[in-house]
C-alpha positions in Angstrom: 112.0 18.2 -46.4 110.7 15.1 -47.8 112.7 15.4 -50.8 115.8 15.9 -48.4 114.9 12.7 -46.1 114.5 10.3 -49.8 118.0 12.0 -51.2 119.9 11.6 -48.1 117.8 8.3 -46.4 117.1 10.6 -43.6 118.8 13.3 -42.3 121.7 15.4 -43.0 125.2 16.0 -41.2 125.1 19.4 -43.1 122.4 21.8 -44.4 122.3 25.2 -46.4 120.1 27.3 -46.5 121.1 30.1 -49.5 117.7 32.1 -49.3 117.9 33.7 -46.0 114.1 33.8 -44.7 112.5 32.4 -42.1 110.8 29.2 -43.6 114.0 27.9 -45.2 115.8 28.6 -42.2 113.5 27.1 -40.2 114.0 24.2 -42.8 117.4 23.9 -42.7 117.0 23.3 -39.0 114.8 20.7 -39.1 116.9 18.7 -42.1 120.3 18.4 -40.0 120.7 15.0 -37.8 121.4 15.3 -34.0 124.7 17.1 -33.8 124.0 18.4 -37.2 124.2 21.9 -38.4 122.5 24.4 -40.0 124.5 27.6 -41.9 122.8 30.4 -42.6 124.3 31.7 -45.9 121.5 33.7 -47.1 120.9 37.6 -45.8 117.8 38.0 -44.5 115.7 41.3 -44.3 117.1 43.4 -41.3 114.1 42.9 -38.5 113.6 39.6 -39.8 112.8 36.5 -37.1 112.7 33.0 -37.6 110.8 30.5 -35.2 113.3 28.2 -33.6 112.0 24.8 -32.2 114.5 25.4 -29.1 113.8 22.5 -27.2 115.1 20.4 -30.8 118.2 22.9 -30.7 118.9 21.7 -27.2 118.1 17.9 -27.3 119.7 17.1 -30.2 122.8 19.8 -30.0 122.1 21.0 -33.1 124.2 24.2 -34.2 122.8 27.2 -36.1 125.5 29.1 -37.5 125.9 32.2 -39.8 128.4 33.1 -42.4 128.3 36.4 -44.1 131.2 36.0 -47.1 132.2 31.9 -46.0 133.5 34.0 -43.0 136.1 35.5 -45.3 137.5 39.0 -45.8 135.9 40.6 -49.2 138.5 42.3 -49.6 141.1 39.2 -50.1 138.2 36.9 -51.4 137.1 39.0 -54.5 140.5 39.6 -55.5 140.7 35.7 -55.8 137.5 35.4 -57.6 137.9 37.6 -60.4 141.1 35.9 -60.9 139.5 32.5 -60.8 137.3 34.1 -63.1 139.6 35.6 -65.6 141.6 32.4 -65.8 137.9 30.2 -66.6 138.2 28.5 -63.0 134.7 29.5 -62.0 131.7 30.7 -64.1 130.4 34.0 -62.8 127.7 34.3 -66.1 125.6 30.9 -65.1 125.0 32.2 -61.9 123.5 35.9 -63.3 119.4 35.4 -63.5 118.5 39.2 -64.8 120.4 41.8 -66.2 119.4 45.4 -65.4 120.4 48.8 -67.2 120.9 51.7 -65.4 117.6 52.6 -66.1 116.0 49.8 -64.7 118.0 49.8 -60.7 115.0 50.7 -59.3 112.9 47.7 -60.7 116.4 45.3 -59.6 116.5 46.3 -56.3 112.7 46.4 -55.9 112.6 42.5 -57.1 115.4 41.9 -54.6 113.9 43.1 -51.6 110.8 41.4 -52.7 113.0 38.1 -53.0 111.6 37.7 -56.5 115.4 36.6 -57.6 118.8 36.8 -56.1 121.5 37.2 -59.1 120.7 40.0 -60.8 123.1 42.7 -62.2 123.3 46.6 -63.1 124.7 47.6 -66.3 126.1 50.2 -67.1 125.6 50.7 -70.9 
């Protein structure tokens, strides 16, 4: 937070949070102005809860929102990607943290649900 108050000289019309748990979310509350909002990007564990100062959500109309996909259809949006990808518009291999082989999904999806990291892949080699 206090690195978020000394970037933005306060507080912010916007906030992200990418993680999806219940500190960061809890975070990204508390970093939006009044009338600010918070977007929930990151997929929490099913069951999960995150403490809500309610009273601040009222007072200061903040908005809390989710968006699973940038609130886009997969099935038009990845189409798009891997072109943008093919054609060197975006770079899909910065973003990969841990490659896995086959052998390994167990360990990859294990680290995941531990929220070790969040970009790794299976290969299939």
């Amino acid at each position: 937070m206090q690195t978020i108050r000394e970037l933005s000289g306060g507080v912010v019309d916007y906030a992200f949070d990418a993680f999806g748990d219940k500190v960061t979310i809890s975070q990204t509350l508390n970093a939006v102005r009044k009338t600010g909002t918070a977007v929930m990007i990151g997929l929490a564990p099913v069951g999960d809860f995150a403490p809500v100062d309610m009273s601040d959500l009222v007072r200061n109309q903040k908005t809390l929102v989710g968006s699973y996909y940038g609130s886009a259809s997969p099935h038009e949006l990845f189409g798009k990607m891997i072109d943008f990808y093919q054609r060197g518009v975006i770079d899909i291999a910065g973003l990969i943290q841990q490659h896995y082989p086959l052998s390994q999904i167990n360990e990859g999806f294990q680290r995941l649900d531990n929220h070790e990291q969040g970009r790794g892949i299976i290969t299939f080699e």
